[in-house]
Structure formats: C-alpha cells, structure tokens
C-alpha positions in Angstrom: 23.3 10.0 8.1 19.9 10.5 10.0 18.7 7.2 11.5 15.1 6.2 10.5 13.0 4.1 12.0 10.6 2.9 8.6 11.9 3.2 5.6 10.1 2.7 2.2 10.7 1.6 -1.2 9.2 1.4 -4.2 7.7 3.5 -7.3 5.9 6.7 -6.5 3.4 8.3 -8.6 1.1 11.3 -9.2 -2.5 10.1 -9.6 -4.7 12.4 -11.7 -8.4 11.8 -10.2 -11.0 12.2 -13.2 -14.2 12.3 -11.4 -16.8 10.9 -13.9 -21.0 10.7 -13.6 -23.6 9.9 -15.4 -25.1 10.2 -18.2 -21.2 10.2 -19.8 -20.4 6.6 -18.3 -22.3 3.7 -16.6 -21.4 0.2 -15.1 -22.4 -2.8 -17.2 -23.0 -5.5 -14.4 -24.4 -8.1 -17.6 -21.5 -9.5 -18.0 -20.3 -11.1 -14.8 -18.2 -8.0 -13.9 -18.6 -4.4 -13.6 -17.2 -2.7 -16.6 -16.9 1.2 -16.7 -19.1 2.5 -20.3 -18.8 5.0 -22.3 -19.4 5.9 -26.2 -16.3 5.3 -28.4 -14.8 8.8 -30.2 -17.5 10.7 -28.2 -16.4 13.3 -25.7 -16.8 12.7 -22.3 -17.5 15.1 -20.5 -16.4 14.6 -16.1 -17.3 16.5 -13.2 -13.7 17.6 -12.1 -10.2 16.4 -11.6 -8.0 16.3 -8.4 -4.0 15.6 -8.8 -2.4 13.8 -5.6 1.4 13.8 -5.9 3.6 11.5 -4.2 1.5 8.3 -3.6 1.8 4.7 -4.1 2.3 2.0 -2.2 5.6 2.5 -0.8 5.2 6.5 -0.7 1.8 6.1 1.0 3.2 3.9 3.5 6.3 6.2 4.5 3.7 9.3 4.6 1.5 7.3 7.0 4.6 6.0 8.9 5.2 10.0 9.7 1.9 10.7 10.8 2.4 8.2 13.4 5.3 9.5 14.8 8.0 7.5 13.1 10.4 9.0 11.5 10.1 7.7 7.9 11.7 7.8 4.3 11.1 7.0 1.2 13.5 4.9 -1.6 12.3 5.7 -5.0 12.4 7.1 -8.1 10.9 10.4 -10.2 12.1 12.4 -13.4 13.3 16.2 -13.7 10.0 17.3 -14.9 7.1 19.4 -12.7 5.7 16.2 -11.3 8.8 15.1 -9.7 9.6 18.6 -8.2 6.1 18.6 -7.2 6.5 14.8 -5.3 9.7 15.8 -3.7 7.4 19.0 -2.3 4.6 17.0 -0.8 6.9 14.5 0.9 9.1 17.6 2.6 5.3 18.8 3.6 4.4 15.6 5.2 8.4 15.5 7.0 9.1 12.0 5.3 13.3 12.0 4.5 13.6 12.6 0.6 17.3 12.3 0.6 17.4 8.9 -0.7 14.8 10.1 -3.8 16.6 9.7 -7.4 16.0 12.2 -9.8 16.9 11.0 -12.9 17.3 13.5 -15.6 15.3 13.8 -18.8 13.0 11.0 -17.5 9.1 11.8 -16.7 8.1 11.0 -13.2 5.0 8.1 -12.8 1.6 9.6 -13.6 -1.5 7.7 -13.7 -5.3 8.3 -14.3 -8.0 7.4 -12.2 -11.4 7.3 -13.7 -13.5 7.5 -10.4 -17.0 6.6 -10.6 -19.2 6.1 -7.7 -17.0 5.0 -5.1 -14.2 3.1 -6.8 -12.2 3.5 -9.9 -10.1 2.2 -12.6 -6.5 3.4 -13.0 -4.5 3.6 -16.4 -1.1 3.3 -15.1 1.9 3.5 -16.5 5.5 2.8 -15.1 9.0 4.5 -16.3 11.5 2.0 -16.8 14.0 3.9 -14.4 17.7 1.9 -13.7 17.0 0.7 -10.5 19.6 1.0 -7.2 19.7 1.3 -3.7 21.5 3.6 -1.5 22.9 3.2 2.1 20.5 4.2 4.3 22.3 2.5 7.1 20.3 0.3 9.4 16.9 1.4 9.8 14.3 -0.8 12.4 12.1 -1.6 9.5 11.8 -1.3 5.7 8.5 -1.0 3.8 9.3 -2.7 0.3 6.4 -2.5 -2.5 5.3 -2.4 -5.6 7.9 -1.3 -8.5 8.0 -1.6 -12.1 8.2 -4.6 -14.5 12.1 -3.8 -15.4 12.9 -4.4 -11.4 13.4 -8.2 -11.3 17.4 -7.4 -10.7 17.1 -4.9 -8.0 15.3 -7.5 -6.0 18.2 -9.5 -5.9 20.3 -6.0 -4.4 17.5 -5.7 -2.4 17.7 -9.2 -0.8 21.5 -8.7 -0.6 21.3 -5.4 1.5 18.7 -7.2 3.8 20.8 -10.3 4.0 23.9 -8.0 5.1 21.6 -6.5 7.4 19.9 -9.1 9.9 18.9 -6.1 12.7 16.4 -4.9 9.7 12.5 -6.2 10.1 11.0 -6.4 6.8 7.1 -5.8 6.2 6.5 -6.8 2.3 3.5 -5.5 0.3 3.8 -7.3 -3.2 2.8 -5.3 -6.1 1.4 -6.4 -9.4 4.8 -7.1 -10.8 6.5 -8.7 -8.1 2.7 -10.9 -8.1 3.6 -11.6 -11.3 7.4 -12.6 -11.0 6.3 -15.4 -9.1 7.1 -16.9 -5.5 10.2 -18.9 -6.7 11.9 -15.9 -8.2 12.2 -13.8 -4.8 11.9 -16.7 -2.5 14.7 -15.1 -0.7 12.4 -12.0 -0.4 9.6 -13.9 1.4 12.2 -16.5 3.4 13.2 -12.7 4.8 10.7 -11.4 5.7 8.6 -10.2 9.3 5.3 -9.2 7.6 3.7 -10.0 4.6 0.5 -8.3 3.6 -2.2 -8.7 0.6 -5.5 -8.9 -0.5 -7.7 -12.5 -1.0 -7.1 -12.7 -4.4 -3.2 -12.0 -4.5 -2.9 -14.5 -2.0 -4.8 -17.0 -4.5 -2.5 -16.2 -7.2 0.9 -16.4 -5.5 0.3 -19.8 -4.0 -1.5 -20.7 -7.3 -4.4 -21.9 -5.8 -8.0 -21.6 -5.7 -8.4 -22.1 -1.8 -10.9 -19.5 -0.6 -10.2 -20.8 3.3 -8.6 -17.8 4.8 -7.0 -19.6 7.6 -5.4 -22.0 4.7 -4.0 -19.3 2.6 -2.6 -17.7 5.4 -0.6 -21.2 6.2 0.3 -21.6 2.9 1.6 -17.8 3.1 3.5 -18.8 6.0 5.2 -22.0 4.5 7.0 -19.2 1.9 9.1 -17.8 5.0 7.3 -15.1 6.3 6.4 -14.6 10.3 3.6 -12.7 10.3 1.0 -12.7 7.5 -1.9 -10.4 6.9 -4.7 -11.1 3.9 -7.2 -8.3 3.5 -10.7 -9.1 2.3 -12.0 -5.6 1.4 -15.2 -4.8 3.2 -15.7 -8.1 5.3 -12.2 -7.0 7.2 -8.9 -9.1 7.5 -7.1 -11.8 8.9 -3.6 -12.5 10.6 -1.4 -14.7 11.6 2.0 -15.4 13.8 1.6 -19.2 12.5 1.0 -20.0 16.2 -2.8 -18.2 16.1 -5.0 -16.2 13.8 -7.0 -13.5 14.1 -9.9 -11.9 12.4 -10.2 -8.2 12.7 -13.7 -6.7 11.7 -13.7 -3.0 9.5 -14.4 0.3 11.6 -17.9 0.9 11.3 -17.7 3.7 8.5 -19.2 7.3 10.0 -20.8 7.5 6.7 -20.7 5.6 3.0 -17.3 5.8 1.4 -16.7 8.5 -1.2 -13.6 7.3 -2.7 -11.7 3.5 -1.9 -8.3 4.5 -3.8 -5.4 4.0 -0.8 -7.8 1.9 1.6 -5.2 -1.1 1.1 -2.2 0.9 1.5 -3.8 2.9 4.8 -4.3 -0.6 6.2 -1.1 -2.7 5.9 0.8 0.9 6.2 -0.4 1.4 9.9 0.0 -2.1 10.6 3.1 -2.2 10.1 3.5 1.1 11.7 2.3 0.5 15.1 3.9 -3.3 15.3 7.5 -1.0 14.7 6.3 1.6 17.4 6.1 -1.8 19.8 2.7 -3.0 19.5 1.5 -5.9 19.8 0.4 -8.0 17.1 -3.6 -8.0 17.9 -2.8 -4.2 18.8 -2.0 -3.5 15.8 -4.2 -5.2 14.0 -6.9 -3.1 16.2 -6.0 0.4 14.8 -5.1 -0.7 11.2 -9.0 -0.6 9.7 -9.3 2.4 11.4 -6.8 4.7 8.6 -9.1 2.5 5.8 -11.9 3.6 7.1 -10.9 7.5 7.2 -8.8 7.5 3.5 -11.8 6.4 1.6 -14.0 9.4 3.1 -10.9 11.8 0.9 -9.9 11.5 -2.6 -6.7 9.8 -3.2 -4.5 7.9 -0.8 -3.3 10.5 1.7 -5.3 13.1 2.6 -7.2 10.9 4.8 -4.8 9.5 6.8 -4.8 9.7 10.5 -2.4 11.1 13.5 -1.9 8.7 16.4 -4.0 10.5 18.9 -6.9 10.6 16.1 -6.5 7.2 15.8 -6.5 6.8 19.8 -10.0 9.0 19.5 -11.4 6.2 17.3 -10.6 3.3 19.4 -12.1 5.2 22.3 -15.3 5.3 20.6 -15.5 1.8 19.0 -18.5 -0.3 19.4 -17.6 -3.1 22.0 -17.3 -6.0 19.4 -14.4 -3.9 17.8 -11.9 -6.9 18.5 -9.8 -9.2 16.7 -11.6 -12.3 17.2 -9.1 -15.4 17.6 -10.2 -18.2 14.8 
C-alpha cells in the first residue's frame, strides 16, 4: 500500500458552471438579501457553461494538497456513468491516489449547477445517497474530512473509530452543511479528535448556537469542542486562528485584479492551510500562504484551476506588501 501523507474524504462532484448576464437575470437587493431574478416559464437564455469534474470540498483539498508537493488521496464516492469516469480522469491528471475511489454501479455520480452571475453564484446541488465505508489506507500523517451527504450520520461514527484506532493520524475537519446540521453533540467525538478545525463566521455561529459576532470568542468557544487549532474565515475582510494559547488575524492577498468567480475560495484557503502546517510549517506560516490560493482560484472558474504550486506561492510572498502579516490579537 502506498503511504500518503494527506488524505481526503468526503463527496465529490462535477459542477456545471451556467454563466448568466443580464437582461435574462438580475439581483433584487429590496429585500434584505440578494436574490438571483428571472421570469418564471420564460427561457433564459446564458452566456456559456463550463463543466469542472472532481471538486468539492474534500476533492479540492486532496488536488491542492498535490500541487504542494504532498502526496495526496482522495476517500469518496462516484457512480458508473461518464461523470464518474470523467472524475477518476482529472484526479489521475492532477496525480492525487484514486485507489480508495468507490464506484458504485448503476448509481449517477454528484452533479451540481452553478448559476454564476457577476462574481458569485448559487448552486443547486444534489447528493446520491451512496452506502457509505471506509477503506484501509493505513496510517497517513493527516486526513482531510469534509462535507458528505445527509445519509452519512453512521459513517461518522466508522470514521471516528478508524481515527480512534489510529492516534499517529492529525486530523484537519472542514464541516459541511450536513455535518453543520447534525449538530456538535452528535460527532463530539469528531471535534474532541481533531488538530484543525476550519469554517466560515456564520457556520461557527450556528454550531455553537450563538449569535456572538466576537471573532476571538467564537474561536474559544470552537476550542472548548476539542479541537487544537481553529481557523474561522470571514470572506473578504480575511481570517482568524487560534492555538488556544494566541490568535492571529491574517489579512486577504491584495487581489492583482477584481475576482471573476468566488466558487472554491473557501476550500483553496483551509486546503493550503492545512497543507503547509502537514509539510512542517508553522502555524502563523501557514496562515501566511493560505489567502494567497483564495486569492488566485477566484481569478478561474470553478475550484481548481486556480490553484497554486509551492514555488508560485513562494513568488507571491516575495512580492507581498509589507503589512502582509498575521497580526497577533
């Protein structure tokens, strides 16, 4: 069995980009929140469509693990049809370890749609209710574990037990929607276990049920869960970490130019994070280069082609403007 050094798991997906413009939708900011419009029964006509195989969380993470020089796979699931061939062909092209994919026959792999407008999106998503298991993959250094589908609540507890049977194993955990939604107390095992847990603002207020918009108190209620490290993401105003014993706020990359598409920016971030603190890193190290894959997916479409090599991201911090620090709070 080949030893890896990062290894991922959780649903993939092929996203379906449908690139729309006016006059055939609009964003209704009367109501509080932007909504995406467009006529009922009419037909819409978009710009153009881009299809990105293999992404999500998990699969987005084990791609940018590669790039970095790790040597990465991925734990998931796809069906027999064209999309899951066409996965299992983009993660041999980016040299992520496939052998631990499950192809399950007569199922349909994950496909979304992203209706892109501007500079964001909405995504329609949908997720096969595959049976869930994990393989052996031995005892890599780390293991990536993200977002899966509403019929998982069992394979968390096989996940828990394979980590539990194998101390040596850091864990970094991105919750997805679902596993938001399961609730703390359901996979408190999950965050007693792990090294690094990453999410946005707003997950962070819904986990610990709370209202607190005090990044530095989040993050220590975070920490009371179990986890070592904790990362919270704010979007554009940059992110925040913590070792419980100090915090840090790290600024975004200044962008080169405005962003043309946000899908992945997330992902890129707490990916290469985790990346670089399993390469050796230091925390704040880390913490330095993470912004720097956000800032270069959302110049692409989708959550991959953007991604950076290590020496790019080297190039970057070379030319960073000198307040390009995490700033101890």
């Amino acid at each position: 069995m080949k030893q890896y050094d990062f290894i991922a798991i959780g649903d993939t997906v092929t996203d379906a980009f449908i690139r729309l413009e006016n006059p055939s939708a609009h964003l209704d900011i009367d109501k509080g929140a932007k909504e995406i419009c467009m006529r009922f029964a009419d037909k819409i006509p978009y710009k153009d469509v881009t299809v990105v195989p293999a992404v999500g969380n998990s699969a987005n993470a084990a791609v940018a693990a590669s790039r970095l020089d790790l040597k990465s796979a991925l734990v998931s699931n796809i069906g027999d049809d064209y999309f899951g061939k066409e996965c299992l062909d983009a993660l041999k092209k980016e040299n992520v370890g496939a052998e631990f994919m499950k192809m399950h026959a007569g199922a349909k792999t994950n496909y979304h749609y992203v209706l892109w407008y501007e500079d964001d999106r909405t995504i329609l998503i949908k997720h096969e209710s595959y049976p869930y298991s994990l393989p052996d993959f031995d005892d890599p250094k780390w293991v990536y574990f993200s977002s899966l589908g509403g019929n998982s609540e069992e394979f968390h507890k096989t996940v828990e037990n394979y980590l539990m049977a194998h101390p040596d194993i850091k864990l970094a955990f991105q919750p997805g929607t679902f596993q938001i939604k399961m609730g703390k107390e359901k996979i408190a095992k999950i965050y007693q276990r792990t090294e690094v847990f990453i999410c946005n603002k707003e997950e962070a207020q819904i986990i610990l049920e709370a209202k607190e918009k005090d990044l530095k108190k989040l993050m220590a209620g975070l920490h009371q869960l179990g986890p070592k490290i904790v990362v919270v993401t704010d979007g554009p105003a940059g992110a925040y970490a913590s070792d419980i014993a100090s915090a840090w706020f790290m600024p975004p990359y200044p962008d080169p130019k405005p962003p043309f598409e946000r899908t992945g920016a997330g992902d890129a971030f707490s990916s290469t994070l985790v990346a670089y603190l399993a390469k050796g890193m230091s925390l704040t190290d880390s913490l330095k280069r993470a912004p720097i894959n956000s800032m270069s997916v959302v110049q692409y479409v989708g959550a991959r082609e953007g991604l950076l090599s290590a020496d790019q991201i080297e190039d970057y911090i070379k030319k960073a403007p000198p307040d390009y620090e995490p700033k101890k709070i």
